[in-house]
N, C-alpha and C positions, 0 to 999 in steps of 0.2 A: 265101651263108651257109648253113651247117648245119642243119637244123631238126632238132626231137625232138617229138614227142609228151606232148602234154599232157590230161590229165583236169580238167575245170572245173565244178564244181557250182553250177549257180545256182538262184534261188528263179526259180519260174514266171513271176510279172512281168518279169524282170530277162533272161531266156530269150526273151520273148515280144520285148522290146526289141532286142534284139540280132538276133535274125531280122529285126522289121524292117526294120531296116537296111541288112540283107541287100536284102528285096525292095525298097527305095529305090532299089538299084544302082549304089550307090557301094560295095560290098563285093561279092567273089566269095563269100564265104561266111564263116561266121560266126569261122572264125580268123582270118578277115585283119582282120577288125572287131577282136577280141582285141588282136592284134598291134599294130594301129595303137596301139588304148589304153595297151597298155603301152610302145610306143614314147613318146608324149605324155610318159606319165607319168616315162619314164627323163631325156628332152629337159628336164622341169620340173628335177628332181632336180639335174641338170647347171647348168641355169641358175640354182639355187638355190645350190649350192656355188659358183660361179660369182662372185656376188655378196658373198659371205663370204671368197672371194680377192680380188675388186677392194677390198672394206673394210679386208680388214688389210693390203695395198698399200699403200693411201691412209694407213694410222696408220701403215705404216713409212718414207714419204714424209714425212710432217707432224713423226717425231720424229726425221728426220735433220734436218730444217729447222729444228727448235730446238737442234739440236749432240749430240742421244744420239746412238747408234751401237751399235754389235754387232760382235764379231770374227767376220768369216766361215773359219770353219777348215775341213779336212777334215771333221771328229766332224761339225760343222754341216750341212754338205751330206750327210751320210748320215744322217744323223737327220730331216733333210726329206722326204728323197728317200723313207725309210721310212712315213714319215706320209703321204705324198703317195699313197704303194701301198695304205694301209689304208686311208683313206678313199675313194681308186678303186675297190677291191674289194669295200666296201660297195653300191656304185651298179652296177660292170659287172666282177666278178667274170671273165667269160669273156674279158676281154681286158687282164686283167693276165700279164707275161712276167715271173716272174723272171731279175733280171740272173744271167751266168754268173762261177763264180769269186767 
């Protein structure tokens, strides 16, 4: 994977923390500490949306079981499929592909 550079200002406590984690050695230095965190935090994020698709799974499961339904059309499947890229590009931007055509 690509890396870039990044500037991060932290308040002295918060600085001091992060070092030592460093010198605990479980981190090579104090980016990959970084990195991890915001790995954590992207892994959370995922398994949050995560959740809000198995919930509305389970309601669209429960009100086919009571006889609603929905017509699945083309328009339908691009209108998801649309929704499905905004709300991915909110979380992991760098790994959305616009379809071609």
């Amino acid at each position: 994977m690509a890396t870039e550079t990044m500037q991060v200002t932290l308040p002295a406590s918060l600085r001091r923390y992060a070092e030592s984690r460093v010198q605990d050695g479980r981190y090579g230095d104090v980016s990959e500490f970084i990195s991890e965190l915001v790995r954590k935090d992207l892994d959370e994020q995922l398994r949050q949306q995560r959740k809000v698709l198995e919930a509305d799974l389970l309601a669209a499961v429960e009100s086919l079981d009571c006889g609603e339904g929905r017509d699945v059309t083309p328009d339908y499947w691009r209108e998801l499929r649309l929704r499905a890229r905004e709300e991915l590009a909110q979380v992991q931007p760098a790994l959305i592909v616009e379809p071609q055509g």
